[in-house]
N, C-alpha and C positions, 0 to 999 in steps of 0.2 A: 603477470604484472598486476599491480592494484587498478582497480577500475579510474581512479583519479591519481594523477600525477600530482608529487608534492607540489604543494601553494604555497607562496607566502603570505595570504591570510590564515593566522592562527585557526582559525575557527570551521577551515575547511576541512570535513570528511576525510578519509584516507582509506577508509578499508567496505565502505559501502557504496554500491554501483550508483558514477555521477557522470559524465561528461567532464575532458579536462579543464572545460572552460565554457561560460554561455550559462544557457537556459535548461531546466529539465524541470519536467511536471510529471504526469500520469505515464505508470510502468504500464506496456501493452504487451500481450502476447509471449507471456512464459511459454517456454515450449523443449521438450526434451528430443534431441536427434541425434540418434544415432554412437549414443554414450555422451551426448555434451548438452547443459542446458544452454538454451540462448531464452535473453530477456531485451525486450525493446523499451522503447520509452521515446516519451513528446519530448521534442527538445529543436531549440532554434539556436543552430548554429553560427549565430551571425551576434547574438547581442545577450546579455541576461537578462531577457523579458519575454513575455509571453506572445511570443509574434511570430509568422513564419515557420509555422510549425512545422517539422520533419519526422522521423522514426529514425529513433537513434540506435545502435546493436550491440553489443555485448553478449561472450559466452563464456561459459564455464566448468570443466571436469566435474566440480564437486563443491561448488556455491560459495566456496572463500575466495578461488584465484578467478580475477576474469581477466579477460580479454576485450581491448576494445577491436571494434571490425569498424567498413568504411558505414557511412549513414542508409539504412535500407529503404527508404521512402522518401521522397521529394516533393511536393507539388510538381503541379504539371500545369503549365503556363496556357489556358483557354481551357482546363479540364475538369472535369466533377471536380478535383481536390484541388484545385489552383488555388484556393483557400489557408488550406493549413489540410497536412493528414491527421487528422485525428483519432481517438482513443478506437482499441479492436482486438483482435484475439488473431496465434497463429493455430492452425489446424492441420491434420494427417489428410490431404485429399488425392487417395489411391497413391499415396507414395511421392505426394509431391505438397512437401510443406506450403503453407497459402496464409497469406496474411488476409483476413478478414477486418476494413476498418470505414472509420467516416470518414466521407469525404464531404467539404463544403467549400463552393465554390461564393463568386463576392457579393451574393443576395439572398446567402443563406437563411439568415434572422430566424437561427435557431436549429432549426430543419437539416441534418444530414440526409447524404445517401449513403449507401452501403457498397464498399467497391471490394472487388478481390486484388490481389497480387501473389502469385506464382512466384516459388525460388526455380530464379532463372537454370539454374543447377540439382539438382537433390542429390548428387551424388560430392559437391563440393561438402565438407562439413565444416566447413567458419557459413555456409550460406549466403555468401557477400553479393550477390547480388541478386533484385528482385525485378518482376514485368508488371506493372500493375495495368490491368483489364482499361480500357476507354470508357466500357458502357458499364452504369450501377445494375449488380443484381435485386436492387431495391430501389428507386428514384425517390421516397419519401416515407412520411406514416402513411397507415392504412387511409380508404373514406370512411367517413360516417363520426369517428372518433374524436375531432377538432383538438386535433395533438398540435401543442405549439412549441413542444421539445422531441425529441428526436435524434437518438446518437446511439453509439458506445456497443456496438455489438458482441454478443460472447457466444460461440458455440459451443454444445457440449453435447454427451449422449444420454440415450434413455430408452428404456425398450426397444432397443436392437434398430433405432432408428436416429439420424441428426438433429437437432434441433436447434435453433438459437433465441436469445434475449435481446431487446435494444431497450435502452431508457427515453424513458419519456415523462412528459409534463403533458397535463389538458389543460383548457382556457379554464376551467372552472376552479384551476388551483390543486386540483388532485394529480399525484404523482403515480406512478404505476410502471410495470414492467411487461411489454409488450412479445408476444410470443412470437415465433415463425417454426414452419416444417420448415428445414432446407438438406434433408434426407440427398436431395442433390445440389453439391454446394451453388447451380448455375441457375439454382429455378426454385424462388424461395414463396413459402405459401404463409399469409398470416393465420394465425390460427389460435388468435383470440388473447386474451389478457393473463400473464401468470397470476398477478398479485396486482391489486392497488395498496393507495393511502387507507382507502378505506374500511379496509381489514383490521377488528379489532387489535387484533395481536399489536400489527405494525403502529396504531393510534396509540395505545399504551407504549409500547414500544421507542416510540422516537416523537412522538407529538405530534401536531399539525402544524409544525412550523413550513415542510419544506413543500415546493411547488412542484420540483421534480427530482427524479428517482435518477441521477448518472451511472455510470462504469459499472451495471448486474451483472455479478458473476455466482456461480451456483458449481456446488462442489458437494460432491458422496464420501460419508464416513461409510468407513467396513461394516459398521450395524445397520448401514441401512438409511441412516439420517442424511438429512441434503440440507446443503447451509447457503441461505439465498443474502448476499452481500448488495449493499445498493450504498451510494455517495448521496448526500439531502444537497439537492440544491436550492437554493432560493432566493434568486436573480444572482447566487454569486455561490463558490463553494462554501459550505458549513461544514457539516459532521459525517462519520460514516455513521451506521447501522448494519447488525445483521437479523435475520430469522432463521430458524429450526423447525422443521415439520416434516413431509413429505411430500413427495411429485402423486396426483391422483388425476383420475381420466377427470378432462375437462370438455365445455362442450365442443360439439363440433369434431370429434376426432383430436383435441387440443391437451392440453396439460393444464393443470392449475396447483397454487403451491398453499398446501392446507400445513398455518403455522400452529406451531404450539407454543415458540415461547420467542422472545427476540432481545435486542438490548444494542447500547452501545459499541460496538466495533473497537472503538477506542476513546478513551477518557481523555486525553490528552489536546490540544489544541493545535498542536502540527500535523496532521495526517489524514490526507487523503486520498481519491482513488484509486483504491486496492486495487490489484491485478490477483489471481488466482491462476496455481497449476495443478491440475488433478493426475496425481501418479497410482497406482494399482494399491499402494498401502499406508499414504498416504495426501496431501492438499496442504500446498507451500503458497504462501502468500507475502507479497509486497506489496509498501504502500508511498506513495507519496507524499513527502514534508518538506512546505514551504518554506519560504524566509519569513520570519519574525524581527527584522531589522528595516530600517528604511533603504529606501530604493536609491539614494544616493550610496548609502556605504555599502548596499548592490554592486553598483556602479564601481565603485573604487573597486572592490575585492574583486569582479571579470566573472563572477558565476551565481547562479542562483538555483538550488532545490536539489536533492537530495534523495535515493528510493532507501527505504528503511533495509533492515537487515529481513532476513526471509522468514518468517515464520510457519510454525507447520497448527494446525486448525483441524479440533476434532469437534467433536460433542459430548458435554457430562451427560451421564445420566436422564437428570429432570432437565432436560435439552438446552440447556444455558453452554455457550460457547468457550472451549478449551484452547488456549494458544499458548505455544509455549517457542523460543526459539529453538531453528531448526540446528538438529543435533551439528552439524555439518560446520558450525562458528566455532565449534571447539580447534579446530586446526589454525585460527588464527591467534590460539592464545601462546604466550611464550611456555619457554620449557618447564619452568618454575613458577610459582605466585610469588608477588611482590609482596603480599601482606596475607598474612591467616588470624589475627588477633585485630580485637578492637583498636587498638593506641592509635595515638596521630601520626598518621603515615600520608608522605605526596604520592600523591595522584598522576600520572602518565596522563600524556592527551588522549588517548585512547585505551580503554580498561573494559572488562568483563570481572563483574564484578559480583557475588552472591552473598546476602544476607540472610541467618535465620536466627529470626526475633521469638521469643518465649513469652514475653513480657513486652510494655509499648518500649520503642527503640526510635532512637533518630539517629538516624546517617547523614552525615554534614560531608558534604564534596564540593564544595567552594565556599571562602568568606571571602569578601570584600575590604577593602581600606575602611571602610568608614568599621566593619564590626558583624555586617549583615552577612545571613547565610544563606546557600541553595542546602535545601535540605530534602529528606524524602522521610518522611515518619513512619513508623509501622504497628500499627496496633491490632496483635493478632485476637482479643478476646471482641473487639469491637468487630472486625474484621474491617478496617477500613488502611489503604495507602494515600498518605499526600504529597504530593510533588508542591514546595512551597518557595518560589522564586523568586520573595522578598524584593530584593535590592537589584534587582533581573530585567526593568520592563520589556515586554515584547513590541518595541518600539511601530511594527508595520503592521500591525492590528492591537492597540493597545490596551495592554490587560495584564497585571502581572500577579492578579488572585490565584491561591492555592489549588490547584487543582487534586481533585478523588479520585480515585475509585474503592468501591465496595465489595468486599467478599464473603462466604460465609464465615462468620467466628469459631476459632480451632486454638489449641491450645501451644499452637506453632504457626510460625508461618514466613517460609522463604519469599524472599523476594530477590530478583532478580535487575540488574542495574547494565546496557551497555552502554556506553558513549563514546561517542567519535567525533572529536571535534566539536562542533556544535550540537552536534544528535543528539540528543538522551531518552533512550528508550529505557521504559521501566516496565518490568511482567510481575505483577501480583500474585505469587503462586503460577498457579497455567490457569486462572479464572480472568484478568484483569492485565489491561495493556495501558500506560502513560504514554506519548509521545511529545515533546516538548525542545523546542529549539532554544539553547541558550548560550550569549556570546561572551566569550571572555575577555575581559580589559585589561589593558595594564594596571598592575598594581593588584588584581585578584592574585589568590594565593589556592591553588587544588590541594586541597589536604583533604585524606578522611580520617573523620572520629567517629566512631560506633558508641554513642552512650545508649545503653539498656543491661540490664541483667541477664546474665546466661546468653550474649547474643554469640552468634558464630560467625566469622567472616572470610570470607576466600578473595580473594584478586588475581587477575593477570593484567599485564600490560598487552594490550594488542600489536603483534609483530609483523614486519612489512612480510606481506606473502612471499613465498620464491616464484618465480618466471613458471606460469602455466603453460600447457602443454598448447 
């Protein structure tokens, strides 16, 4: 079945994992078992807003059909997470999958603990129900450090041994990503700092704007390279960011993460805390995207937020970040393409759609009554993509400037278009990601026109999955 039940808001998703109704934010805890992915996510099933936070479930054969299952995490009414459960990672612990997440109870002011929950089952495979532990295998940050953030834990491995990430903010405005041994998932050791702000790479990299580093996840290409992903917070969510370098001995028996190169995550103004799942060949990644509309027509439509389609995440060369979508969307495309030629052809509410520009190109996929267009430009010798959504504002953070991204200059260059509903995700080559929320009105018209020379275009309409296993 599709992860979201038709809506009748136009503008509602259909074929990217949401909740049929309500809230969803931050994906948690990709995890593969047993031949089936499952993916979690924040989500308050009572209103679309961000309140009341639970872990919501979904799983999947093969990343196009999911499955919704019952909610895996609840607050616990007097308990660490009587708060909200919050953002965390699931793990292999001796054969019994484990949700690793924050809990904050109602005097948090900032400060997670670290709590486990056990699949009540391992041998169930939907995994529908969980036991979450009473006592944190972490009660806070370290001493000494005056950390005033504190969350989002990610475990992963490393020289034959566990380790894990939490994000954190210090009083002094430096963000940073906080390390632990937890070799035994019940007995966790700090073990000093991966990364701060204050690491050239990451200064050049993302600026000094943010105060704290949310949702680190860290993930190994087959060469060898490790890609350390972090959310900028700064009293509110902003941007993602990643790095490329390596894990090298830090003090104390610790790790520390030597960058080489880093950059934007995503160009885009809808998209934030990534989830990552590291598989043997390769590192699938979701992200979350907000509303870009007001919180009344929230309200009316019954749902809010959106997890992006999955992408898989390597490394070029000179260590700048490779994303491309995961092969695995091609089974939601229909049998046939809708269009293969430039001319003016309608647009499906949901399309996969590829452009290769020789020369600058613009692709027009919505005009307006008045004249105004959503366009996406492609200028392969500049090497630059614009997402320019003119006549579009983003009414619930207001902005409706063109947004970039930058590539290197080639004498070709594909680009890549999916949308669903209001989603529009755009991949520059496999160098460059747009993400961009935009709502269609009546009286918009979905057309595309391809004007450029020599351009080449493909389409499909995205078709409702059949009934997953």
């Amino acid at each position: 079945m599709s992860p979201a039940a038709p809506s009748p808001d136009p503008n509602a998703p259909r074929f990217r994992v949401r909740p049929p109704a309500n809230w969803i934010n931050d994906p948690n805890g990709p995890f593969r078992w047993r031949g089936r992915y499952h993916l979690f996510y924040q989500h308050n099933p009572d209103a679309p807003v961000h309140a009341d936070v639970h872990w919501g479930h979904v799983s999947s054969p093969d990343l196009a059909h999911w499955r919704h299952h019952p909610i895996a995490l609840a607050p616990t009414p007097g308990g660490p997470d009587e708060a909200g459960c919050w953002s965390g990672c699931v793990v292999d612990d001796d054969g019994v999958p484990t949700a690793v997440y924050t809990g904050v109870d109602r005097d948090h002011t900032g400060l997670g603990t670290i709590l486990l929950a056990p699949a009540a089952d391992p041998d169930d495979e939907a995994l529908t129900e969980w036991k979450p532990l009473p006592t944190p295998v972490v009660a806070g940050p370290p001493d000494g450090l005056d950390v005033v953030m504190f969350r989002d834990p990610f475990v992963f491995r490393h020289g034959g041994r566990r380790w894990a990430l939490v994000g954190a903010g210090h009083a002094d405005g430096t963000p940073s990503v906080l390390l632990y041994d937890c070799d035994d998932l019940s007995d966790w050791r700090f073990a000093g700092i991966l990364a701060d702000g204050r690491d050239p790479v990451a200064t050049a990299a993302f600026g000094d704007g943010a105060t704290g580093w949310e949702c680190p996840q860290l993930c190994a290409t087959p060469d060898g390279d490790w890609v350390l992903i972090v959310s900028l917070w700064d009293h509110e969510p902003h941007s993602t960011g990643y790095l490329t370098g390596r894990l090298v001995p830090g003090a104390d028996g610790g790790l520390r993460f030597a960058a080489r190169a880093g950059g934007r995550l995503d160009h885009g103004r809808d998209f934030y805390a990534p989830a990552v799942l590291q598989e043997t060949d390769r590192a699938l990644m979701w992200g979350w995207s907000w509303e870009a509309r007001a919180q009344d027509e929230v309200d009316r439509a019954g749902w809010a937020g959106v997890l992006t389609a999955p992408r898989a995440v390597d490394v070029h060369p000179d260590g700048t970040l490779r994303v491309t979508p995961a092969a695995e969307l091609q089974l939601l495309r229909a049998a046939e393409p809708f269009t293969t030629a430039p001319d003016p052809t309608p647009l499906p509410w949901a399309y996969d759609l590829t452009v290769t520009a020789r020369e600058p190109t613009t692709v027009r996929l919505l005009r307006s009554a008045s004249g105004a267009e959503l366009t996406v430009r492609i200028d392969p010798g500049r090497g630059t993509v614009t997402l320019d959504r003119a006549d579009w504002p983003r009414t619930a953070h207001r902005d409706d400037t063109p947004v970039a991204a930058r590539v290197p200059g080639a004498a070709e260059l594909t680009v890549r278009v999916l949308v669903d509903g209001s989603l529009h995700e755009v991949f520059a080559g496999d160098r460059a990601t747009l993400t961009e929320r935009v709502y269609r009105r009546p009286g918009d018209v979905a057309e595309l026109l391809v004007t450029g020379a020599g351009a080449s275009v493909t389409g499909w309409e995205l078709v409702p999955p059949t009934p997953g296993r």
